[in-house]
C-alpha positions in Angstrom: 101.6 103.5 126.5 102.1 100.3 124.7 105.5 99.5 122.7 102.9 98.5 120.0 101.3 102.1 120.3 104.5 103.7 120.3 105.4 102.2 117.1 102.1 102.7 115.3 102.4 106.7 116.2 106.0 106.5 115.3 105.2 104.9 111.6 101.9 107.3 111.1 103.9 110.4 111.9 106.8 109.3 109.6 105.3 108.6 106.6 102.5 112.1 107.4 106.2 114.0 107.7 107.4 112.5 104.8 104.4 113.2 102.7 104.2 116.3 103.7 107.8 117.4 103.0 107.3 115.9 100.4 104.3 117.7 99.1 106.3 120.9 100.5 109.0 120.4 98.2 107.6 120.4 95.4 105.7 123.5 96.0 108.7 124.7 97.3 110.7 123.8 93.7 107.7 125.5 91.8 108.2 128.5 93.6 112.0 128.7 93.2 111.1 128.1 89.4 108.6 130.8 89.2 111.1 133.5 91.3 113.9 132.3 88.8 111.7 133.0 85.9 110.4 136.8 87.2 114.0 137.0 88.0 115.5 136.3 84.6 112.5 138.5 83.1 113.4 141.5 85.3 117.2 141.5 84.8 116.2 141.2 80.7 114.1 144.3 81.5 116.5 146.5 83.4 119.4 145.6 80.5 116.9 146.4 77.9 116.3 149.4 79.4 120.2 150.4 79.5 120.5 149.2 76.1 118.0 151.8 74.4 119.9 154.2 76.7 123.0 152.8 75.3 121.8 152.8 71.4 121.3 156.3 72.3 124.3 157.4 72.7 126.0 155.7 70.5 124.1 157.3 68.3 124.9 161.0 70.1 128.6 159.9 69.4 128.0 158.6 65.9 126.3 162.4 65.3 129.6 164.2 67.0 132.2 162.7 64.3 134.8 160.0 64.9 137.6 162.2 65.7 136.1 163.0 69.0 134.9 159.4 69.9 134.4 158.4 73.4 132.8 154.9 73.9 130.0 155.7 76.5 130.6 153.6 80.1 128.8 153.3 82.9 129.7 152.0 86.7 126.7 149.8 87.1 126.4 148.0 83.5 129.4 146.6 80.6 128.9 146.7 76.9 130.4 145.8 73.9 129.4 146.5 70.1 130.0 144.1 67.4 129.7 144.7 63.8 127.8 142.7 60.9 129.8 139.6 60.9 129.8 139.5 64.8 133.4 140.8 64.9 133.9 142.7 67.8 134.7 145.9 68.0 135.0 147.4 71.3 134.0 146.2 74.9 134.3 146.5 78.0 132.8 143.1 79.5 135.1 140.7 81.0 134.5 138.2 78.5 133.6 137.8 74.8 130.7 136.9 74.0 131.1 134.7 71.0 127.2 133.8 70.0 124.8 136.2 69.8 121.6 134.6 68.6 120.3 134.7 72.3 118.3 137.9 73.3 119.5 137.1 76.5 121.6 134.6 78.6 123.3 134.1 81.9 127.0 133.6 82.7 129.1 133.8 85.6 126.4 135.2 88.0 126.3 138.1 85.0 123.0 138.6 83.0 123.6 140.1 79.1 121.3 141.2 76.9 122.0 141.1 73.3 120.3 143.3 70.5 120.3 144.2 66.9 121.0 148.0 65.9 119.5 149.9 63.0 120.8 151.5 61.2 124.6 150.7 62.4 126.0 153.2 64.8 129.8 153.4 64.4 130.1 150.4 62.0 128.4 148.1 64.8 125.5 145.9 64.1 125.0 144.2 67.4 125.1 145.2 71.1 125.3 143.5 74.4 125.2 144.6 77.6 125.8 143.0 80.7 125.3 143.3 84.7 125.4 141.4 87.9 123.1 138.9 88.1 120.8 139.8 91.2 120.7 137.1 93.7 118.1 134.6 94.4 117.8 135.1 97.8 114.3 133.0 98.5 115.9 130.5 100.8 115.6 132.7 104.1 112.1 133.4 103.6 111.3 129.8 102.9 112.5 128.4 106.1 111.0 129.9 108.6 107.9 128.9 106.6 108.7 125.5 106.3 109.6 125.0 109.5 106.1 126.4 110.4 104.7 124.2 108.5 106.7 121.3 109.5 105.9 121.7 113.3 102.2 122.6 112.4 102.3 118.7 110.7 103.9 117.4 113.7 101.2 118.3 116.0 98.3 117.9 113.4 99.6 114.4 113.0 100.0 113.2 116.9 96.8 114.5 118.0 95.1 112.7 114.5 97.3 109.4 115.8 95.8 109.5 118.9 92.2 110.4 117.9 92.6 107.5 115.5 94.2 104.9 118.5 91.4 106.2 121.1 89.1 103.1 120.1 91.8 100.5 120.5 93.5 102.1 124.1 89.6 102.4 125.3 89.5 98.8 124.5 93.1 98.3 126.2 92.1 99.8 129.0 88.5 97.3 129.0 90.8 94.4 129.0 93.1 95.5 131.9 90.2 96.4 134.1 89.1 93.0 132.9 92.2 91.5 134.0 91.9 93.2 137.5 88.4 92.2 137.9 89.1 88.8 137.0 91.8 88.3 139.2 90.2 89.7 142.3 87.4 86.9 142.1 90.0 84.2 141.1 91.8 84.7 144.4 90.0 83.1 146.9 88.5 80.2 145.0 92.2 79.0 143.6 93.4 79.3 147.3 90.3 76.9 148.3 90.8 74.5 145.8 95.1 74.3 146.0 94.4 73.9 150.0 91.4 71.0 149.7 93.8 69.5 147.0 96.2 69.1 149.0 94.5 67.9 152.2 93.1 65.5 149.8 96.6 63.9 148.6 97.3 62.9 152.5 94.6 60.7 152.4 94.7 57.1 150.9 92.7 56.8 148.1 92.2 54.8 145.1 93.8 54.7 141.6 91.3 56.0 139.7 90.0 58.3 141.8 94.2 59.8 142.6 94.3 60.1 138.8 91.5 62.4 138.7 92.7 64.1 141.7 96.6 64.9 139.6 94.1 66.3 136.7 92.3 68.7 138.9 95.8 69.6 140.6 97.5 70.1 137.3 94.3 71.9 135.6 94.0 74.2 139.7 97.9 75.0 139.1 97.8 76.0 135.4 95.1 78.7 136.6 97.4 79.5 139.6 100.2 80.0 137.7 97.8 82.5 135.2 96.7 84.3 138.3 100.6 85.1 139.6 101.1 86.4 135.4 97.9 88.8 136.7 98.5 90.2 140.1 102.8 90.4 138.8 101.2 93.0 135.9 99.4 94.5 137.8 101.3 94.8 141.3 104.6 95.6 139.1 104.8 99.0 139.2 103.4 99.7 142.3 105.7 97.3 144.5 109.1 97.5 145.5 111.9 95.2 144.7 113.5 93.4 147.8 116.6 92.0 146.2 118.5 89.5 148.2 120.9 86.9 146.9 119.1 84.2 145.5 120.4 80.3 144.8 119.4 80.0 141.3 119.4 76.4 141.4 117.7 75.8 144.2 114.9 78.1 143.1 115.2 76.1 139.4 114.7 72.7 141.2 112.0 74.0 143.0 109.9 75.8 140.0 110.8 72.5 137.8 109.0 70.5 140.6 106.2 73.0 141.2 105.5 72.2 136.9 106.3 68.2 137.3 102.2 67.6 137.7 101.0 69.9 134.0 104.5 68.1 132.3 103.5 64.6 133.1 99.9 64.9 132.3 101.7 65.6 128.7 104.4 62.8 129.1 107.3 65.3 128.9 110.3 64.6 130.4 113.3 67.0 131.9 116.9 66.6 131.4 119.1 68.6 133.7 122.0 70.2 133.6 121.9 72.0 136.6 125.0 73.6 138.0 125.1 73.7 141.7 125.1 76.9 143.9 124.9 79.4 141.2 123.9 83.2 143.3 121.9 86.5 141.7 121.1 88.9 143.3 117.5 90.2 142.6 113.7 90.0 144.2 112.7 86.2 144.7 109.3 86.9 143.8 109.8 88.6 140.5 112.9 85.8 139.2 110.3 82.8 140.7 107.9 85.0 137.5 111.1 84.5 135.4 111.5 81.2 135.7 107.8 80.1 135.8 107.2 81.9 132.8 109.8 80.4 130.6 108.6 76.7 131.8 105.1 77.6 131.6 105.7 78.4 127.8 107.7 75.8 127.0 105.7 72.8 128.5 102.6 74.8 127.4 104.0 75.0 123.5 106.2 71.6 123.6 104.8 68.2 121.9 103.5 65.2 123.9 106.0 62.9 125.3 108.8 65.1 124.7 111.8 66.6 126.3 112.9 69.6 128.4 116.1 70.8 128.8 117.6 72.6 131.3 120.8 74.0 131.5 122.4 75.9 134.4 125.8 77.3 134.4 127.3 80.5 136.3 126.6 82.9 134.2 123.6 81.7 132.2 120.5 79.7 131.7 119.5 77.9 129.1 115.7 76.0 128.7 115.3 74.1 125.8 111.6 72.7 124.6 111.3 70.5 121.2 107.7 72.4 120.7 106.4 74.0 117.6 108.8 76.7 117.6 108.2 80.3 116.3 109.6 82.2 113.1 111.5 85.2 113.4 108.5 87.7 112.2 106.7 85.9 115.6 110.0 86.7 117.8 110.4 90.1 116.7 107.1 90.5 118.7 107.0 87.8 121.0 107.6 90.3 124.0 104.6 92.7 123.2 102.0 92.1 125.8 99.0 90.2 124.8 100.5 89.0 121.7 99.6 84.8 120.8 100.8 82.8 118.3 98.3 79.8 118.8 94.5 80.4 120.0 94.3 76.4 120.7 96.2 77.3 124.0 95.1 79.6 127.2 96.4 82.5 128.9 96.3 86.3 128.1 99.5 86.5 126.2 101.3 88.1 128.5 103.8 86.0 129.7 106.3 87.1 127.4 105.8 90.0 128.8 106.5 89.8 131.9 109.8 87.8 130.9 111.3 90.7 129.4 109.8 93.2 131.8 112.1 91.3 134.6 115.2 91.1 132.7 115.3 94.1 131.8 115.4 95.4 135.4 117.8 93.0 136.3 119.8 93.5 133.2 119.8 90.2 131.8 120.5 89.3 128.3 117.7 87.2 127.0 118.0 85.8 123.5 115.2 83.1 121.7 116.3 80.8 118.8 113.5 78.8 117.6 112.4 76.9 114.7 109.3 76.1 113.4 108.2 72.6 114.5 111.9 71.8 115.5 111.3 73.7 119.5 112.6 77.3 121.4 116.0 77.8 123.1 115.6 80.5 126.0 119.0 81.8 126.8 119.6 84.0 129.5 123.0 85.7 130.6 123.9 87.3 133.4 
């Protein structure tokens, strides 16, 4: 799977999640509403209930006679009475209740209900009673639920991802098949024409005809160098590494002169700072990749009669071009394979590719500063 795949199923399931929880919090919120609501209109009903029973017997005890006044009580509810000019007169609530325009209202996890009594029982003109609020308790039904639903999304949303990306992997997978078919059928005529080539430089010629002899070498090892890109992805994962210790700089003097032909033919010249007898251990076939890659790019993407540097030291290698350079949107995804910047120039757009495939086996910090039409700084580090 690509790294550009991965992040298009990554973003797609992200913002499906988030719409989704966000869509299930709300529903959510209009259900804790509407259990608060029946809540508050149950509790008003159970204390309305008590406070009939209530006005009842205050009335029982109004009947009796003062003298053998008891103020009823119960164990599950609290009361108090209060007379016209909401002066209280007896209660048994743990607070006092000092407005009593509300029918009802909640306080301290306690529900009261408040009510008017005619005529006045015992001098009082107003009642409230009171009781433990009963919890809310909606939360442990709604998680499961919504973690049902959340996993439901999940897997609704990759399969949806991946019906939607079918298309563009079946078209992936033309262009690799491509790629293999293309590069069985350019191996034997590139080997033809790099051996004739050569057998052809022995022999004395003149100028004219030598110059168009360089242009056929230079064009015959451009499409060399594209056919190593081709059989590197797709030998890569099914070949072993046989590291050794490697002299970087005599594999970077080498690969430099392997490109002199394609950098003259656009005047460019090399500077080099080239540190001698500098070892890494790694596969000689996969760091020549490196290397080729990087000098490919930059003589490829550099400006006629230009410069090249090259910078060796111990620990790190530096190539610098004075090409068109790339912005940072274009870096961020400069290692994504098949990506190009600039159609005017050939290749697959995977060189890049292969770059960071390598170092990151190896473990090699590779950093790119660029600027647009000021040139590209590779940097590796060891």
């Amino acid at each position: 799977m690509y790294k550009s795949e991965k992040r298009t199923i990554f973003n797609v399931l992200s913002l499906y999640l988030s719409s989704t929880l966000l869509l299930i919090a709300t529903l959510f919120t209009g259900y804790y509403f509407y259990k608060q609501e029946q809540l508050i209109h149950n509790e008003k009903e159970i204390l309305k209930k008590y406070s009939l029973e209530l006005e009842d017997k205050l009335q029982a005890v109004h009947n009796i006679g003062r003298d053998e006044y008891e103020y009823p009580r119960s164990k599950d509810y609290n009361s108090a009475i209060y007379d016209l000019d909401k002066e209280l007169i007896f209660s048994t609530l743990d607070i006092n209740i000092t407005s009593l325009n509300n029918d009802f209202i909640t306080k301290n996890a306690n529900s009261y209900f408040i009510s008017a009594l005619k005529p006045y029982y015992l001098g009082a003109a107003y009642i409230v009673v009171s009781k433990k609020t009963n919890p809310l308790n909606i939360i442990n039904e709604l998680i499961p639920f919504a973690i049902a639903i959340v996993i439901l999304t999940l897997i609704t949303s990759f399969f949806l991802v991946k019906l939607v990306l079918k298309p563009i992997r079946d078209n992936l997978r033309l262009l690799d098949n491509f790629i293999k078919d293309t590069t069985h059928e350019l191996n034997t005529p590139i080997t033809t024409i790099l051996a004739n080539i050569e057998t052809i430089d022995s022999t004395p010629c003149d100028e004219k005809l030598s110059k168009k002899l360089q242009r056929i070498k230079t064009a015959s090892m451009g499409i060399s160098n594209i056919y190593q890109d081709l059989v590197y992805i797709l030998l890569n994962h099914k070949i072993s590494s046989k590291n050794e210790e490697l002299n970087v700089s005599n594999i970077l003097n080498e690969r430099v002169q392997y490109f002199t032909n394609i950098a003259n033919s656009k005047k460019i010249n090399f500077l080099f700072e080239i540190q001698d007898d500098v070892y890494f251990t790694a596969d000689k076939q996969k760091f020549e990749r490196l290397i080729d890659n990087i000098l490919s790019n930059a003589i490829k993407y550099t400006k006629k009669a230009t410069t090249i540097k090259v910078i060796l030291t111990d620990k790190s290698l530096s190539i610098i071009d004075e090409g068109k350079g790339m912005s940072e949107k274009e870096i961020s995804t400069i290692f994504e394979r098949y990506t190009r910047f600039d159609s005017t120039q050939g290749g697959f757009g995977i060189g890049y590719n292969i770059i960071k495939s390598i170092v990151d086996e190896y473990d090699i910090n590779i950093k790119i500063n660029s600027q647009i039409d000021v040139g590209t700084e590779v940097i590796l580090k060891w």
